[in-house]
MIGU-163048 format. One record per residue (C-alpha): x, y, z; residue in one letter. Coordinates in Angstrom, 1 decimal, always signed. Layout:
> X,Y,Z,a
...
! end
This chain:
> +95.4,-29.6,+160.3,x
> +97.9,-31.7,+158.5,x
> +97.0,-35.7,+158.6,x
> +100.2,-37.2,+158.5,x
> +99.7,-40.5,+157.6,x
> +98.3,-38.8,+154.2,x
> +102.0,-37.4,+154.2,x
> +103.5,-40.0,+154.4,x
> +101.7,-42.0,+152.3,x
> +102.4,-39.5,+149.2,x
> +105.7,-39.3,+150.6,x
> +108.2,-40.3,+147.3,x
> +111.8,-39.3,+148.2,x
> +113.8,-37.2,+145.7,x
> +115.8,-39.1,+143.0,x
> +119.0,-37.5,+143.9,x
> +118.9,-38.8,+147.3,x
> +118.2,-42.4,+145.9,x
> +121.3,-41.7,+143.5,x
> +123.8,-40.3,+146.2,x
> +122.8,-43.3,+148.2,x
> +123.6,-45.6,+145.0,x
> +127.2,-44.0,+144.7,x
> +127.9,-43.9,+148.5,x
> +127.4,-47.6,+149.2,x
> +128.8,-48.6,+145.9,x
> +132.3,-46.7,+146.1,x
> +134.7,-48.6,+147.8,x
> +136.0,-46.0,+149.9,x
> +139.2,-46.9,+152.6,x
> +138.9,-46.7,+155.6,x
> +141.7,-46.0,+158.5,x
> +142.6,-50.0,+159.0,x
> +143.6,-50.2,+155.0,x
> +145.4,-47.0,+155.0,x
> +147.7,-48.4,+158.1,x
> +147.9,-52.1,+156.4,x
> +148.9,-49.9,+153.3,x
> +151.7,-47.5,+154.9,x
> +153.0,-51.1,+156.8,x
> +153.1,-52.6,+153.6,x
> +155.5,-50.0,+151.5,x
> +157.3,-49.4,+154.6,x
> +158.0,-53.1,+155.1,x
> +158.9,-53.0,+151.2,x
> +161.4,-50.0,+151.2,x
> +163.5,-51.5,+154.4,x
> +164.2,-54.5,+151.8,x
! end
């Protein structure tokens, strides 16, 4: 029978998942709001 807190103990997670978490929380991604603010920008810009 499988003792999981043994598991879970040895448990080490993989070193990509560690690095894909690294570059998703360090990229400065936009989001929806920025993209608007951005479009209202140049659009406020080109009526000038």
């Amino acid at each position: 029978m499988i003792n999981f807190d043994e598991e879970i103990k040895r448990f080490k997670p993989a070193l990509e998942l560690d690095q894909a978490e690294d570059a998703i929380y360090n990229n400065d991604l936009k989001d929806i709001m920025d993209i608007m603010q951005e479009m209202m920008r140049v659009a406020k810009e080109a009526e000038k």
